[in-house]
C-alpha positions in Angstrom: 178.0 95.9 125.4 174.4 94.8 125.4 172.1 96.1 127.6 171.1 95.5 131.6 168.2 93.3 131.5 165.0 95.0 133.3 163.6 92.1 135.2 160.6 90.3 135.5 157.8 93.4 136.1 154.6 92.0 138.3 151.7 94.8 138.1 149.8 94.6 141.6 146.8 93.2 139.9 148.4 89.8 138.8 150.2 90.1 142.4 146.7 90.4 144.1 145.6 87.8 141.7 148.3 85.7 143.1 147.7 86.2 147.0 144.1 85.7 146.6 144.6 82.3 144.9 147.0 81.3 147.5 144.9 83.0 150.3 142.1 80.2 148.7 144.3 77.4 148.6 145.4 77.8 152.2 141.8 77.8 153.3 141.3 74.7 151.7 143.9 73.1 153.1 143.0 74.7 156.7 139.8 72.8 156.3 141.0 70.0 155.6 143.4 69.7 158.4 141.0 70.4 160.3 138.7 67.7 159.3 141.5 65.2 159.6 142.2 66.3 163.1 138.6 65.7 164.4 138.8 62.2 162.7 141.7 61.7 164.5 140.2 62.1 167.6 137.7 60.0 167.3 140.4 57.5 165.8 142.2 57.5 169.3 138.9 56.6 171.2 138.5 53.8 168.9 142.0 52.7 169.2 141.5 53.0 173.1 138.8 50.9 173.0 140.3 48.4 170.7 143.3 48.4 173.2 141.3 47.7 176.2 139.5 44.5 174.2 143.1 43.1 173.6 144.3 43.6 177.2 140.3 42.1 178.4 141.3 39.0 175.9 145.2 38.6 177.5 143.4 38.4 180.6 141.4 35.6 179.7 142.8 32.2 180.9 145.1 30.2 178.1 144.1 27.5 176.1 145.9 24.8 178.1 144.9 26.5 181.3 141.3 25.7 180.0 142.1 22.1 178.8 143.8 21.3 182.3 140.4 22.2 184.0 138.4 20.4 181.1 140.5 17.4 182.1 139.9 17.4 185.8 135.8 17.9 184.6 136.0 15.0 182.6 137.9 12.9 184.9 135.4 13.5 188.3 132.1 13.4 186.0 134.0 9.6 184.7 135.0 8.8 188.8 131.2 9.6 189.5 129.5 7.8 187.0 131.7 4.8 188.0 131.1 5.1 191.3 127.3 5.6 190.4 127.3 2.3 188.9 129.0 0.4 191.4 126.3 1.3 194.0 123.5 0.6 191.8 125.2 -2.9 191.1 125.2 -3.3 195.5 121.5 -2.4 195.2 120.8 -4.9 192.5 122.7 -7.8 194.5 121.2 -6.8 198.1 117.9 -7.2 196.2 118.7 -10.1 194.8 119.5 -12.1 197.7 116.9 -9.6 200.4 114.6 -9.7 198.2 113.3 -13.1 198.4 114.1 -13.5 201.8 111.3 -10.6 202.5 108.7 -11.6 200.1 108.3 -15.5 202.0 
């Protein structure tokens, strides 16, 4: 028969050794959360923001809404300038023929 084994022996030095260490590295990591929490706060006021810019730009009228009204701009300013040049053309004739008949 060979003998029981004795297990593993951990004197409480290397145990406090041990907890100190991991007492360290959960600091660390404490700090860091924490750092990455306060970034994501200020993450979700920028995505807030960002959101409300999309939504402000949805708003906005469509690109065929705006062509529709470009149209109708285009069409009166072309009715008016036709219709400008007709009654300059009456003005031009009613000189023409008033014209002389004033100056005799």
């Amino acid at each position: 028969m060979s003998a029981p084994d004795p297990g593993i022996y951990i004197s409480p030095t290397q145990m406090y050794t041990e907890v100190r260490g991991l007492a360290e590295v959960v600091g660390r990591i404490e700090g860091k959360l924490d750092q990455a929490l306060r970034e994501n706060v200020d993450m979700r006021g920028d995505i807030q923001d960002h959101e409300k810019r999309l939504r402000d730009l949805e708003a906005e009228p469509k690109a065929s809404a705006i062509s529709a009204r470009v149209e109708k701009v285009e069409h009166q300013t072309w009715r008016s300038a036709g219709a400008s040049a007709a009654i300059a053309a009456v003005f031009m004739l009613a000189g023409q023929v008033f014209l002389p008949m004033i100056l005799r």
